[in-house]
Each structure stands twice: as structure tokens, then as C-alpha cells.
C-alpha positions in Angstrom: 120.8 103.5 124.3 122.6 100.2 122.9 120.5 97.3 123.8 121.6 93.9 124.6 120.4 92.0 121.6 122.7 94.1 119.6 125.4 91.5 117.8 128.0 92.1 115.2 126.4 92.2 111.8 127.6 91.0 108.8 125.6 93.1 105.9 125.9 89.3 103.6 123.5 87.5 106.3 121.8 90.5 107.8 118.0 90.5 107.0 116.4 94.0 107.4 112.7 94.9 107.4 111.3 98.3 107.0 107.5 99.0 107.7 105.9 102.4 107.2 102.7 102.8 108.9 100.2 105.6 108.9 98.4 106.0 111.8 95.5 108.7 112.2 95.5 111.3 114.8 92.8 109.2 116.8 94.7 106.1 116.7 98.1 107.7 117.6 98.3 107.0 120.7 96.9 103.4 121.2 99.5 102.4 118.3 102.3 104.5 120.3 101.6 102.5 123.4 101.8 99.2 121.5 105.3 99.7 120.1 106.5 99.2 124.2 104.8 95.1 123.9 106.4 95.3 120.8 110.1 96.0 121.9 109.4 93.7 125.1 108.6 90.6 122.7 111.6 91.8 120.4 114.0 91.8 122.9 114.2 87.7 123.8 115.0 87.0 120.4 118.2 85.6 119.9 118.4 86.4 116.0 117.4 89.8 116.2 120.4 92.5 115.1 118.1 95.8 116.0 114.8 96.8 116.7 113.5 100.5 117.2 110.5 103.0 115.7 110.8 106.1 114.8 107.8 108.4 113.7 107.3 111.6 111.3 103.8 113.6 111.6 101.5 110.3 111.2 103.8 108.1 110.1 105.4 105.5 112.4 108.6 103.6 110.9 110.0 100.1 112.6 113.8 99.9 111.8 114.7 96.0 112.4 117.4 93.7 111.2 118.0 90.0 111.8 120.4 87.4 111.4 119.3 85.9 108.1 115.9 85.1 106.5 115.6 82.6 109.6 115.5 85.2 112.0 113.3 88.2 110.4 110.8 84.9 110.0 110.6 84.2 113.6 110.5 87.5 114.6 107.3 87.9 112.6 105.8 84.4 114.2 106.9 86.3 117.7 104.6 89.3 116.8 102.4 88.2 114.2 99.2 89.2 117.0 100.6 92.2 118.0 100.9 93.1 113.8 97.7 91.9 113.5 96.1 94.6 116.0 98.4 97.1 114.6 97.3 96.8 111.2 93.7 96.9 112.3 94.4 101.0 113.9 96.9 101.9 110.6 98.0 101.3 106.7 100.9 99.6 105.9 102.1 102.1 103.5 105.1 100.9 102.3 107.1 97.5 103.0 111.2 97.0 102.5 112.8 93.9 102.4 116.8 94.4 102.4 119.0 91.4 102.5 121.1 88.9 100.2 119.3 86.7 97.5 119.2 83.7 99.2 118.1 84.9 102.4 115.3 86.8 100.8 114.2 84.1 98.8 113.3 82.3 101.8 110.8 85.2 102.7 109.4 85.4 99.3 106.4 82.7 99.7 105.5 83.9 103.6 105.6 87.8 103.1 104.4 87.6 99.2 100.7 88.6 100.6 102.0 92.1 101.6 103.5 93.1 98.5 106.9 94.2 99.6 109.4 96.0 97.8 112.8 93.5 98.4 116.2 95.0 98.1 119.0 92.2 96.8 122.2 93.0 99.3 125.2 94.1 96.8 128.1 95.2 99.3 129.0 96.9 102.2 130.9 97.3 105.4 129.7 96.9 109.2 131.9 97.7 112.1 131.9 96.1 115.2 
């Protein structure tokens, strides 16, 4: 299903974050019937690329991308409560950053808490 806040990326500006969380067997489902308020809030944002989870045994993976530092930031002022409450029923077991120097330098200072692993954009292609 394509949604409507899909846009024409352009890999140079496009900020991605990747969060791995494992949730225990007793905490599956609450955090499964989170990710719906979690989409809902998503979806009004104008900078937002993609937004969708995907899960493996008790692992639950957001895949989300952004135009520029700008927009991964507001998404995470959007949903900073609902991470909150997430975080307090999981482990963040692993956190990407993906996007070109200067955009990730602009997430540096707010993210630097969370210890993310940040991949520097070096080239690619995006259709659309």
C-alpha cells in the first residue's frame, strides 16, 4: 500500500532512521497496538519520506526516512511520548542513523544520548 506522504526522495537530503526494538512475549502485543498511534501521528507530517514496522520473532524494526535532518527531528518531537512509552515495554537494541554529513550533523547533539550508529550518505540513485 503506497501512502500519501510518500514524496520523491533524493538519497543527498534524505534522512533515514532505523530502530530495533525487542519486545518480550508479554509486551508484544501492547507494543503491536502502539505502532497504529504511531503511523496516525506519522502520517500529518509534511517532511516525512516513509514510515512502516516490520517485526522478526521479538524484534520490532521502524523503517522511516525524512526530508533532511529537519524533518527526522520533528518527527521525533511528534512522537517523542509515544517513544517514551515504547521504550518503557522494550530495548532499543540497535539505532541507525543514514543520511549526508551535514544533515547528520544536525542530529548529533539531540540523538547523542542514545548512542546511535550514523551512516555518512556516499551515493546512490532514487526513482521516482
Amino acid at each position: 500500500m503506497v501512502s500519501d506522504v510518500c514524496k520523491t526522495m533524493d538519497p543527498a537530503k534524505t534522512v533515514s532512521i532505523h530502530p530495533y526494538f525487542r519486545v518480550s512475549s508479554e509486551n508484544m502485543q501492547a507494543f503491536q497496538d502502539s505502532l497504529a498511534t504511531f503511523i496516525e501521528r506519522t502520517s500529518t507530517e509534511p517532511g516525512c519520506l516513509y514510515y512502516d514496522f516490520t517485526i522478526n520473532g521479538d524484534v520490532v524494526h521502524c523503517r522511516e526516512a525524512y526530508v533532511g535532518a529537519e524533518g527526522a527531528l520533528a518527527h521525533l518531537d511528534n512522537v517523542g511520548d509515544l517513544l517514551e512509552k515504547a521504550l518503557g515495554i522494550s530495548e532499543l537494541i540497535r539505532l541507525e542513523i543514514h543520511g549526508a554529513a551535514e544533515e547528520l550533523d544536525q542530529m548529533r547533539e539531540p540523538l547523542g544520548d542514545l548512542n546511535p550508529d550514523w551512516f555518512v550518505f556516499h551515493s546512490g540513485v532514487a526513482k521516482g
